[in-house]
N, C-alpha and C positions, 0 to 999 in steps of 0.2 A: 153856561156852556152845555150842549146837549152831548147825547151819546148816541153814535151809529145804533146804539139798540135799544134808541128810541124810538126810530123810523119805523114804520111798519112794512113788513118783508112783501112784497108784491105789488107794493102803491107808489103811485109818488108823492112824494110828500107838498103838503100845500104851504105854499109862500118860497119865499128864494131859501135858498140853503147854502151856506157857506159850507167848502172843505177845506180844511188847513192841512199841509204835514209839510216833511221837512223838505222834501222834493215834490215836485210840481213838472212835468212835463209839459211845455207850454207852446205856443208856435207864434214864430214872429217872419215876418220877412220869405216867405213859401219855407220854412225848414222848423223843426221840430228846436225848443233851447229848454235846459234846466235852468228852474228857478227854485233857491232854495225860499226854505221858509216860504212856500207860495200858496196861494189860494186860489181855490175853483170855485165860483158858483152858478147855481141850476136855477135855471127861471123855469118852471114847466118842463117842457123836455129840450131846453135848448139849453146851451150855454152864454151866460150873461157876463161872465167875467173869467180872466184866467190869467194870475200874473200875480202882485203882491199884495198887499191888504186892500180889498174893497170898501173903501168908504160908502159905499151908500146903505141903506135900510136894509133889511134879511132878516129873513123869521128865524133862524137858528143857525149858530155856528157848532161847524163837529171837527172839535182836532182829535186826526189820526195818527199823530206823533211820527216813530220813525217808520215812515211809510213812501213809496211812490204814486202819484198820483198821473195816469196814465192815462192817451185813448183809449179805448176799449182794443183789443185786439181781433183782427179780420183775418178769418179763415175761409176761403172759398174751395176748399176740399175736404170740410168738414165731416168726420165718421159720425154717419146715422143711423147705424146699426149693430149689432154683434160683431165684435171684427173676427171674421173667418182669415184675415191674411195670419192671424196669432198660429193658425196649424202649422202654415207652409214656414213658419222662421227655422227650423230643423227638421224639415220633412219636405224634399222633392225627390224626383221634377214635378209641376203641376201635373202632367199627365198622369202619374201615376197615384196620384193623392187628391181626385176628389175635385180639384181647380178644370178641369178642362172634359166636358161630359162626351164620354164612349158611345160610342154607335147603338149600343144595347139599347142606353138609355134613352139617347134621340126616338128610336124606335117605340119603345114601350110608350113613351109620353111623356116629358116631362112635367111637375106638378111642383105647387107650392109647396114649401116644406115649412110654412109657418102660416097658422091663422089668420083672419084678422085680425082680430083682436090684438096679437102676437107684433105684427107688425106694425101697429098703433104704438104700442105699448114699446116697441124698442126706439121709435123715434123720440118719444115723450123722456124716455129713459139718456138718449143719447145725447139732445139739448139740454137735459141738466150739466151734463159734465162739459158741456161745453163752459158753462157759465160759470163752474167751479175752476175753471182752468184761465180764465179772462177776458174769454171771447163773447162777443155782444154783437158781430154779427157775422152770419155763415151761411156756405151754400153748402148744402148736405149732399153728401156721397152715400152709395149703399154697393154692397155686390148684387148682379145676378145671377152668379153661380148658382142660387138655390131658389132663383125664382124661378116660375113656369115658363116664362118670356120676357115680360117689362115691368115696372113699376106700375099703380093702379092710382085715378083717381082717387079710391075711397082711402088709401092709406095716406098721401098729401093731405086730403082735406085734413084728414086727423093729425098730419104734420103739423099745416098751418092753426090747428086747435090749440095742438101744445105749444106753439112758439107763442103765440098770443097768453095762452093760459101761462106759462112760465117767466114771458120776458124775455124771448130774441129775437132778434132782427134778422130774417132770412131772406133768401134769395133762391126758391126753388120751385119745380115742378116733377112731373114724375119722368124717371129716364127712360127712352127706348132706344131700340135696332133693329135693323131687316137681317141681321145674321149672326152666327158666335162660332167658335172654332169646335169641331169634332174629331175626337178620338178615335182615327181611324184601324189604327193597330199601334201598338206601343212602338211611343218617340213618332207618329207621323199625325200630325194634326194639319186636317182640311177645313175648310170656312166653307160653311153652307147657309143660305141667304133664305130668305121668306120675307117680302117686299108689305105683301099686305098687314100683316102686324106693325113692321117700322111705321107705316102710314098711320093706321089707327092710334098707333102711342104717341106718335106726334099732333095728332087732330087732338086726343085726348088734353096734353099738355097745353095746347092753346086754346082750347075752352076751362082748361082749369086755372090760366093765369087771367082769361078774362074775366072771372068770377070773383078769384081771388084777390086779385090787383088792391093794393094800397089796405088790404083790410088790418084789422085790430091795431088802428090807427096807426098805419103808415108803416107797420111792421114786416109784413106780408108783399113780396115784390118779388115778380118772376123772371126767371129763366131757362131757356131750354136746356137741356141736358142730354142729346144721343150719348151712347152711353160710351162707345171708342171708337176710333175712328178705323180700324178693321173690319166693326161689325157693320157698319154702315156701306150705302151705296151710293153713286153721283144723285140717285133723284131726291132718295130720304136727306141727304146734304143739302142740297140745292135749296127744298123746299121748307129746310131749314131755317137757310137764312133769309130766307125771304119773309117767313113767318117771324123771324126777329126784327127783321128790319120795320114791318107792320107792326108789331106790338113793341117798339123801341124798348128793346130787351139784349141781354146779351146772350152767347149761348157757349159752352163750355163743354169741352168736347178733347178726351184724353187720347193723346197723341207722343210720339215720339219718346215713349216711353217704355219698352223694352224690346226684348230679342224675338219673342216671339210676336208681336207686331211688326216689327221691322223686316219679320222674314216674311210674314204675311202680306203686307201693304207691296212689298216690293214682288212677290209670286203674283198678285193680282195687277198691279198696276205699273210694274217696272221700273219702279223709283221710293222714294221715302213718301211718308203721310203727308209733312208741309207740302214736299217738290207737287205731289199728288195736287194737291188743294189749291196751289197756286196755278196748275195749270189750269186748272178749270174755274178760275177768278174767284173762288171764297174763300181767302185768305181776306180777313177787315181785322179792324178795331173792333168789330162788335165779339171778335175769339177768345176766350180763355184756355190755355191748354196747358192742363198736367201731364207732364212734370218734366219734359225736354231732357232726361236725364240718356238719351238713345239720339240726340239732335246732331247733324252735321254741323260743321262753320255754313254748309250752305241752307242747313234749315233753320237757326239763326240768324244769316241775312235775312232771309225772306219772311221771319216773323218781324225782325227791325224793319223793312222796307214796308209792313203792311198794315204796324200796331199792333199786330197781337201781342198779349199778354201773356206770362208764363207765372203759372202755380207750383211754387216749389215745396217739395214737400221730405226734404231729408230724410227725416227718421225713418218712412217705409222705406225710400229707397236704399238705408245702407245698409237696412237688416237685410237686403239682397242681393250685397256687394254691387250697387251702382249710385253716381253720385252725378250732380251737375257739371257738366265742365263746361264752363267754371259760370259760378257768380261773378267771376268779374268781367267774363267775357260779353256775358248779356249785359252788366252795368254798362259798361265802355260801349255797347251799342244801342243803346239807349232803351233797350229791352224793359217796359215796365217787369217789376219781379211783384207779385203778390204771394202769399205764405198758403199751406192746405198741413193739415194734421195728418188725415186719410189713415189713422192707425188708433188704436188705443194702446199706451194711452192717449188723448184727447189734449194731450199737453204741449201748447203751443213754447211755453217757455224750453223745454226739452228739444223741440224744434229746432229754435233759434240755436241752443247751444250747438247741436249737429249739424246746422246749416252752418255753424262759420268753423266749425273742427273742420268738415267736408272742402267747404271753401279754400280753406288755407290748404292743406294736404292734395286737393288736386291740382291749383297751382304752387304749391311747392313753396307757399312764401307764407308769411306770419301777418306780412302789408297786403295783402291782398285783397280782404275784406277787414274791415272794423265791426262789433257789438253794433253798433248804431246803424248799421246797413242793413244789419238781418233786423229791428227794429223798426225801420223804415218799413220794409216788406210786411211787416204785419200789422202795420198801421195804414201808414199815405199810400205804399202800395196797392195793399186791396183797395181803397178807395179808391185811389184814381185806376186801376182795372175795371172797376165798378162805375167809372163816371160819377161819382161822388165826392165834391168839394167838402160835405157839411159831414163826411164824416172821417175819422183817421186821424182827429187831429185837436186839441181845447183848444179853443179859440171862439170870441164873440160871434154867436147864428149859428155855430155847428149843433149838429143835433148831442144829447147830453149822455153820450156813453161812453163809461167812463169805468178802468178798472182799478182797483186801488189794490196795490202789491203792497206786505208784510215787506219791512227791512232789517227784523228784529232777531229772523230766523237763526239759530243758534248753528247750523251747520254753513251760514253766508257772512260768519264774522270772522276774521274782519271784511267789513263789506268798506268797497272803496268807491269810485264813479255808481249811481245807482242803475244805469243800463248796462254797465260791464258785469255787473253784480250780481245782476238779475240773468243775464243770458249765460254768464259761463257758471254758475253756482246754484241757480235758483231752481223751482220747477212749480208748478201750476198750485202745486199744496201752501207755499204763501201768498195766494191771491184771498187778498182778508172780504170786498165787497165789489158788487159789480152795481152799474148805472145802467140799465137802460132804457134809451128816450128820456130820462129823467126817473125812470123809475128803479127803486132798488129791486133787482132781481135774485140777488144771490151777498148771502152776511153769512160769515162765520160756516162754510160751509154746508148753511142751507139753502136751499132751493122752495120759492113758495109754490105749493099744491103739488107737492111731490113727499112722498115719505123715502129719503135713499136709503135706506138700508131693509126695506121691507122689496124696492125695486131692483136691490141688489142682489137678493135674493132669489126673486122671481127673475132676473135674468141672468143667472148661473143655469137657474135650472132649464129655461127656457134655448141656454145655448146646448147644454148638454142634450136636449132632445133633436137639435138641429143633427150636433155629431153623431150622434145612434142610426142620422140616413144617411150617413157619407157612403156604403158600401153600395147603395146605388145607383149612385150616378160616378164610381171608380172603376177604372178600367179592372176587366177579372171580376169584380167584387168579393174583394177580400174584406175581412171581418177588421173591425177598427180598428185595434192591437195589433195590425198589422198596416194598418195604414197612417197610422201614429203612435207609434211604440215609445214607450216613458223613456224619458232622457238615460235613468240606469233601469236594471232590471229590479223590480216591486217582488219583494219579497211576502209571500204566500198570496201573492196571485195580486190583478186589480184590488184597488179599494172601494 
């Protein structure tokens, strides 16, 4: 019998590979079923088997004892950067903290507030913890709060370096807009537009996914990304989707997601962001959109009448007292649901647990949603958002990612069903190995061609120099300590 740490961290191992443990997540009949006592095995990057003992030939069996053996988990609102939403969890309104830039600033110039290097280096940093958390494939999120304008080819290419050099499976390009809200006097925020940048960041994005398409074998796949659907205009939309529709891609595009969109879309256009989109016909299947938690009943029909897809992403949303209503409402309309993190932590199992507390609490019942729903979503959901049969799911031809959950953890016993176990008890810290394509990307906590705790270091310190500029791009520019002041009073001053 071998031992997980026999594999080598970063490769795939040569010849088939049997996995044993005591759960097996398996898929029969279009629906996910537990198999105890089950076995997975890896041909290359695909999956050859997935059910009870495989009798044919295999270079090596590894039992993982009491463990789950799961699809990988899909996040397509994956945090790629620092998470700057950490200031605003006890510090508003955005206007007054840094989130929403003052006139001053618009004036002066906006500018980078991080190097290259910087922003290389926080993507590289952000796909580890994806994969320490179980997810194997993602569409990355970042803010622009702190950018000059938009995302930059030269920081993607380096995205797509690291996902190849690491082991995940992405779905990205760099984000842009023709506009972002301004701080025009406190509490009154205007949308001011600049057409020719939206155009160049989306020209940008479509020569980067035609470069990049299918690279570090089949890992690398593109999508467009405007970046919300307030900052954007009918041409940058338009030409949008047209641009997807040509590069058969999808594009993802946050919408219907809070108060100050909602007051914005409707000041500009006299209606909500769906009703908007639908009048002007690009509302498809090819749409993704986070996080519907600000959605009408009529902006959920019109995403069920059209295919779009909704990315739900609990955890930010409740740290700011907003929540879906409901999960069961978009179930019952046939609403694809796929999962998004969009916070750190990076922890998609924490997710889960908050999407079904949320779930249940906003319609009022405990039947409302089940474990295995919010489960679904972050497996066959993102896939099928993604138009992806071969992934979300073990079963014979899917591709082989694959994330293997701890059942041993001492704070989950007694553990009973292993998906109820895992969503209402668990958290991304027992995710023991991850698969992807067939390669191990992440054992025990490590990450191949990453040192984390020398990275962890370097981005503490890399965020604290982001926070040292917050005073100017805040309305006034007041000095930090006053634009995020310690939960109690720090006795003899900062630390």
């Amino acid at each position: 019998m071998t031992a997980l740490s026999d594999l080598a961290l970063g490769q795939r191992p040569k010849g088939r590979t049997a996995l044993t443990a005591q759960w097996v997540l398996g898929h029969r009949d279009g629906r996910h079923c537990l198999i105890p006592d089950g076995e997975v095995v890896i041909d290359g990057g695909a999956i050859l088997h997935a059910g009870g003992r495989f009798e044919g030939e295999v270079a090596r069996r590894i039992d993982l004892g009491r463990a789950l053996i799961s699809p990988g988990l899909i996040d397509l609102d994956a945090l790629s950067d620092l998470d700057t939403t950490l200031l605003a969890i006890d510090h508003g309104p955005g206007w007054a903290k840094g989130r929403v830039w003052p006139r001053s600033y618009v004036e002066r110039g906006p500018y980078e507030m991080y190097a290259p290097e910087e922003l290389a280096f926080q993507k590289r940093f952000a796909f580890a913890q994806l994969l320490l958390n179980g997810i194997t494939t993602a569409a990355p999120i970042a803010s622009l709060f702190y950018r000059e304008w938009g995302e930059t080819v030269a920081e993607f290419e380096a995205a797509a370096e690291a996902a190849g050099d690491l082991g995940l499976r992405v779905y990205l390009s760099p984000a842009y807009r023709s506009g972002g809200m301004v701080c025009e006097a406190p509490g009154r925020l205007e949308a001011v537009f600049d057409e020719e940048p939206g155009m160049r960041g989306l020209a940008d994005a479509v020569a980067f996914i035609g470069a990049q398409e299918g690279g570090h074998e089949g890992l690398i796949r593109g999508m467009l990304a405007p970046d919300r659907v307030e900052t954007c205009t009918e041409a940058l939309l338009r030409r949008t989707l047209d641009a997807a529709r040509d590069l058969n891609c999808k594009v993802r595009l946050h919408m219907a997601q809070g108060e100050m969109e909602v007051a914005a879309v409707r000041k500009l256009h006299g209606t909500t962001a769906p009703g908007w989109l639908s009048g002007l016909g690009l509302l498809s299947d090819r749409l993704l959109a986070p996080h519907a938690t600000n959605a009408t009943d009529a902006d959920l029909d019109l995403y069920a009448a059209h295919g779009v897809s909704v990315i739900h992403c609990p955890l930010v949303s409740a740290r700011f007292g907003s929540v879906l209503r409901s999960f069961r409402r978009l179930k019952d309309r046939g609403i694809t649901i796929a999962m998004g993190t969009d916070t750190a932590p990076a922890d998609m199992l924490m997710n889960l647990m908050v999407g079904l507390l949320t779930a249940r609490i906003a319609d009022g019942d405990a039947a409302a949603v089940k474990s295995a729903d919010l489960w679904d979503a972050a497996t066959l959901g993102g896939a099928k958002a993604l138009g992806r049969s071969d992934l979300g799911r073990l079963q014979p031809g899917a591709r082989a990612d694959i994330a293997i959950f701890a059942l041993d953890d001492v704070p989950m016993t007694p553990a009973i069903d292993p998906i109820t176990t895992l969503v209402n008890g668990g958290s991304g810290k027992v995710t023991k190995a991850v698969f992807v394509d067939g390669r191990l990307s992440m054992r025990d906590r490590q990450v191949a061609g990453l040192d984390l705790a020398a990275a962890q270091a370097r981005a503490q310190v890399q965020f604290d120099g982001l926070v040292a500029k917050y005073p100017d791009r805040t309305w006034g520019h007041p000095p930090v300590d006053e634009i995020f002041p310690a939960s109690y009073p720090v006795e003899g001053g900062a630390p």
